[in-house]
C-alpha positions as CSV (number, residue, x, y, z in Angstrom):
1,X,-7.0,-39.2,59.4
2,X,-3.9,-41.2,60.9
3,X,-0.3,-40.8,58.7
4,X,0.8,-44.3,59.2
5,X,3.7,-46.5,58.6
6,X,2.7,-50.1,56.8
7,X,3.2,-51.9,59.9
8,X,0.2,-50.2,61.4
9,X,-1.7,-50.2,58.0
10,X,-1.0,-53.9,58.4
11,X,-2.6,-54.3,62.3
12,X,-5.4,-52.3,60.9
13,X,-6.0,-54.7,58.4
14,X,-6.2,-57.6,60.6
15,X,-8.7,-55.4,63.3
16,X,-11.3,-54.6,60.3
17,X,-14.5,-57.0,60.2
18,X,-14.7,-59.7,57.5
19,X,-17.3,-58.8,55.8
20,X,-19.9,-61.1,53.5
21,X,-21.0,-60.5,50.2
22,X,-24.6,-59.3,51.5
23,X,-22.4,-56.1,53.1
24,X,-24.1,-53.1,51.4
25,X,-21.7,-50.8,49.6
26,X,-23.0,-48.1,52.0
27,X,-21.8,-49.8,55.1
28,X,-18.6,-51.2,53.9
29,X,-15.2,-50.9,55.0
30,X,-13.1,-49.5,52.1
31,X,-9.3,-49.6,51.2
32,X,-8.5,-46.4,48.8
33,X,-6.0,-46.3,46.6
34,X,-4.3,-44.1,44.1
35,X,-0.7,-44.2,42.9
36,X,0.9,-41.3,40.5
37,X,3.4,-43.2,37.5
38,X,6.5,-42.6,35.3
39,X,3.8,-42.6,32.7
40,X,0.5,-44.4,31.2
41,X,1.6,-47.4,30.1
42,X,1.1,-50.3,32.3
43,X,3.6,-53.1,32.0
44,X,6.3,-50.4,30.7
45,X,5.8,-47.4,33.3
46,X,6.0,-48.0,36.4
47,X,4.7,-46.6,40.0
48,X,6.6,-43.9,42.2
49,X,4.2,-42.8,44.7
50,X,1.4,-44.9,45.9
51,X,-1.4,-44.5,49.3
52,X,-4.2,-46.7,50.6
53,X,-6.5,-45.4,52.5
54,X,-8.4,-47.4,54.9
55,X,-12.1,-46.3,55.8
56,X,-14.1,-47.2,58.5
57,X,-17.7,-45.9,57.3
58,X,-18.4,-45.8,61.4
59,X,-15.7,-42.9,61.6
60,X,-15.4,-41.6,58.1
61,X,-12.4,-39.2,57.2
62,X,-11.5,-38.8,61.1
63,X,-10.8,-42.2,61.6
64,X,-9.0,-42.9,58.0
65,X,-5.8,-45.3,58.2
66,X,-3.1,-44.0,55.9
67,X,0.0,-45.4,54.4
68,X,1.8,-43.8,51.5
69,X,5.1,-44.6,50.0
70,X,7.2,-43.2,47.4
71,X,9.3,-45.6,45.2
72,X,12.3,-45.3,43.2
73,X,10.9,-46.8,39.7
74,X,14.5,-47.6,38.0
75,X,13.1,-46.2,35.1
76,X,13.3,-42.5,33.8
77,X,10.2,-40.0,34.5
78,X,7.8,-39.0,31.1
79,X,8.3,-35.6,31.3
80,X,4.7,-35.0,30.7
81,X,4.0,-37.3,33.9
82,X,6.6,-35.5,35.9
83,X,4.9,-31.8,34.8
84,X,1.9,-33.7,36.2
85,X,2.7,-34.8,39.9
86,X,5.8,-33.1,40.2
87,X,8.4,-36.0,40.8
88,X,11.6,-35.9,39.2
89,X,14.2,-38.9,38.6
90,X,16.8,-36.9,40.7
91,X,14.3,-36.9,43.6
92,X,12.9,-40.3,43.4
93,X,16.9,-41.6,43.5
94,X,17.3,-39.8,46.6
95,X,14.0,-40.4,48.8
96,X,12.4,-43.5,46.7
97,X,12.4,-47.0,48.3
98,X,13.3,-49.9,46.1
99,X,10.6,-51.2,44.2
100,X,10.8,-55.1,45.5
101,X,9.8,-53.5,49.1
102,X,7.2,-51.0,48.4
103,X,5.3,-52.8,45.8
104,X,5.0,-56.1,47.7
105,X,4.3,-53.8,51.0
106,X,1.5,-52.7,48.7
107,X,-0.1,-56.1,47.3
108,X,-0.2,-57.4,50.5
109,X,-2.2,-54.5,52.6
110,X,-4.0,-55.2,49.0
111,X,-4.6,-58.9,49.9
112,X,-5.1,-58.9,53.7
113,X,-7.9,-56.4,52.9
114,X,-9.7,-58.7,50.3
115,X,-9.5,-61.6,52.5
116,X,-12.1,-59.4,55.0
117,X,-13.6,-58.7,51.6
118,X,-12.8,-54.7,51.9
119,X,-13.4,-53.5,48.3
120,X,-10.3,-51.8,46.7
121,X,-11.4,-48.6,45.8
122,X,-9.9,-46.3,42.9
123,X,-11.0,-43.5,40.1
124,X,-10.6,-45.0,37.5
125,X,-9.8,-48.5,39.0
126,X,-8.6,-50.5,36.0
127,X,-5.2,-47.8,35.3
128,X,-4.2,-48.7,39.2
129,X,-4.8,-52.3,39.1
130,X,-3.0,-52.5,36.5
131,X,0.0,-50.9,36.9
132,X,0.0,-52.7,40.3
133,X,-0.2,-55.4,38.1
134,X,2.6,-54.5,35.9
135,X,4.9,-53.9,39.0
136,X,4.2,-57.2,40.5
137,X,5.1,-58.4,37.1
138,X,8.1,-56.7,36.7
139,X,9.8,-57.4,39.9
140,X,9.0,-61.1,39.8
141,X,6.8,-60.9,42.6
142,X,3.2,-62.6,43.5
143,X,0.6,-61.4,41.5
144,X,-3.0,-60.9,43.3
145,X,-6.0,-62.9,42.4
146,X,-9.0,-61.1,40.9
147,X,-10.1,-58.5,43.1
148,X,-13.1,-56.8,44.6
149,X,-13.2,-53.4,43.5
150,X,-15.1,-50.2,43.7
151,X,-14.8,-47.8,41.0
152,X,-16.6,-44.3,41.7
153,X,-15.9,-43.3,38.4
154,X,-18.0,-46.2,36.9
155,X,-20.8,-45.9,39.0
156,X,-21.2,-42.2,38.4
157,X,-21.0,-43.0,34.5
158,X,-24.1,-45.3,35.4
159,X,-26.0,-43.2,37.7
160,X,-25.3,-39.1,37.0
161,X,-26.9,-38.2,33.4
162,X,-25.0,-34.6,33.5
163,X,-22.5,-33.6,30.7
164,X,-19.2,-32.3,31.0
165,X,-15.9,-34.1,32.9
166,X,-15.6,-36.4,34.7
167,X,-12.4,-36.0,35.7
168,X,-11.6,-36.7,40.1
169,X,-11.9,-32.8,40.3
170,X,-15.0,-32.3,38.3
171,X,-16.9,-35.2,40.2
172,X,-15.8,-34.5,43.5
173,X,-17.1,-31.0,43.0
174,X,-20.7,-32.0,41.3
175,X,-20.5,-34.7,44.8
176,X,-19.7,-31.6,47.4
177,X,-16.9,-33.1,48.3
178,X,-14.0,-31.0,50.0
179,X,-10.5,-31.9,48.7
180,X,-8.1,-32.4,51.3
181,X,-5.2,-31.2,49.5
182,X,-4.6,-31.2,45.9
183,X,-4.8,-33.5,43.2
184,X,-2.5,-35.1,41.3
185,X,-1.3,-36.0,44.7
186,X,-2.2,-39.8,45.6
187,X,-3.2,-39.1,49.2
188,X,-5.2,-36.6,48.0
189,X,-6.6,-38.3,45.0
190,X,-7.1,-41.8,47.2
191,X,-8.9,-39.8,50.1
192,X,-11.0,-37.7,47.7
193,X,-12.6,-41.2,45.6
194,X,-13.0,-42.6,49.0
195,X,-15.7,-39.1,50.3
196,X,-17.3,-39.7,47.1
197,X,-19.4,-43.2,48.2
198,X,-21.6,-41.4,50.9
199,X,-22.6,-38.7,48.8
200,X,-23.6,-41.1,46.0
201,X,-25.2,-43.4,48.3
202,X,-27.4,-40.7,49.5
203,X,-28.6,-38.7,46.2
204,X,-28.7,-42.5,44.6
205,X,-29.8,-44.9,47.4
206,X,-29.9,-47.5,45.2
207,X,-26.2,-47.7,44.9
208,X,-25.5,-47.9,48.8
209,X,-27.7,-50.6,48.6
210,X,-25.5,-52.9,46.5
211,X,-24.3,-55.8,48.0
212,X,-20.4,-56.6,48.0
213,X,-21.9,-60.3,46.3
214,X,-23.4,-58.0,43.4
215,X,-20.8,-55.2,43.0
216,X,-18.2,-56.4,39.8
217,X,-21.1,-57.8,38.1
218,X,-23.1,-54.2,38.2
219,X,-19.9,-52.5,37.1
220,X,-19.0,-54.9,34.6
221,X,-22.5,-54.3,33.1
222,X,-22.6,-50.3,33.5
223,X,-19.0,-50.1,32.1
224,X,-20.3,-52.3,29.2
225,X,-23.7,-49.7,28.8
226,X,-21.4,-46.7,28.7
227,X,-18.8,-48.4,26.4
228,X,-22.2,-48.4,23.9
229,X,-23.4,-45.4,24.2
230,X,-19.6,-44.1,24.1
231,X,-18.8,-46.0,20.9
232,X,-22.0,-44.8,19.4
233,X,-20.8,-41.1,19.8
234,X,-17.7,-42.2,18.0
235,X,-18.6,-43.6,15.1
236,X,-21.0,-40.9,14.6
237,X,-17.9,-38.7,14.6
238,X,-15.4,-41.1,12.2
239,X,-13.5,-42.1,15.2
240,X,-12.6,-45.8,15.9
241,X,-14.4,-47.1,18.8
242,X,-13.0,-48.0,22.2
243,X,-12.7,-51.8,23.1
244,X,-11.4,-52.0,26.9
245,X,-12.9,-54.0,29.6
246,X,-13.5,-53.1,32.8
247,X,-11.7,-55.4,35.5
């Protein structure tokens, strides 16, 4: 793994293949990305720390490209967030860039990779989007067109019958995957989703063989399945049922 600046997550960028939709998820290039918030409400919180990860599946973890930033959010910290990834407002006055830089730093690594369709790749993809979505709102920037994305936390709904979480930490583990570092930390986190394609491709060869050309559409329809079964368990329980889509 290689701490970068954006500049050099930028050159990166422009090095990588383009890809084509008949790209197998398996043999991919994939940009990781994780951000830690003020809070959970996209459009109103806003992001403070943020890291892609760029993965060559040639050189896995060794050969990651890495650029993280921290962000002053002009907006106070949810003390429940803060107990959660440790930033503080005092802290993210001090050391956080301003929001107009970072986040357009961000959506454009973001853009330069779809354009070699690389997959953006996030647990839990629809919170990140979206409050990447919410910033770009916000600060009256560019907005990004629909993306391609890779969301190991949909595909292990899909493919892994188990019970329990399925929380980063609890999937990772049931994966074998070694943290490197903890979580709740977005390098951490981001690097962490990224390990977990190889192992899934292996024990489930059926999802490194999905194409980049059938990727949103298998999501879009595993998301729905769970949403079902999900909603079933709900009602059973007196519990309104959940309506979200996935991306």
């Amino acid at each position: 793994m290689t701490m970068t600046t954006y500049t050099a997550l930028e050159q990166a960028l422009h090095q990588a293949p383009r890809q084509t939709g008949t790209t197998e998820l398996a043999s991919s290039w994939l940009l990781g990305f994780d951000t830690e918030t003020t809070g959970t409400q996209a459009g109103r919180d806003a992001i403070v720390s943020a890291t892609l990860v760029l993965r060559n599946p040639d050189t896995g973890y060794a050969g990651d490209t890495v650029a993280e930033w921290v962000i002053n959010p002009h907006r106070p910290m949810n003390p429940r967030a803060s107990e959660v990834n440790g930033f503080t407002d005092d802290f993210l006055a001090a050391h956080g860039m301003e929001p107009q830089e970072a986040i357009s730093q961000i959506a454009q690594a973001v853009d330069l990779a779809q354009r070699h369709s690389i997959p953006l790749l996030a647990y839990n993809a629809p919170f990140d989007v979206h409050m990447l979505s919410g910033d770009l709102r916000r600060w009256k920037l560019d907005s990004l067109p629909k993306l391609l994305v890779v969301d190991p936390l949909v595909i292990d709904r899909a493919i892994s019958r188990r019970a329990g979480k399925r929380t980063l930490a609890y999937t990772t583990e049931y994966y074998g995957v070694e943290p490197h570092g903890d979580f709740h930390d977005a390098t951490a986190d981001t690097t962490a989703a990224v390990d977990l394609i190889e192992p899934m491709g292996t024990l489930y060869p059926q999802i490194g063989r999905l194409t980049l050309g059938q990727l949103m559409n298998w999501q879009r329809d595993a998301h729905g399945q769970w949403r079902e079964s999900f909603n079933r368990w709900l009602v059973e329980r007196g519990r309104r049922p959940i309506t979200d889509e996935w991306l």
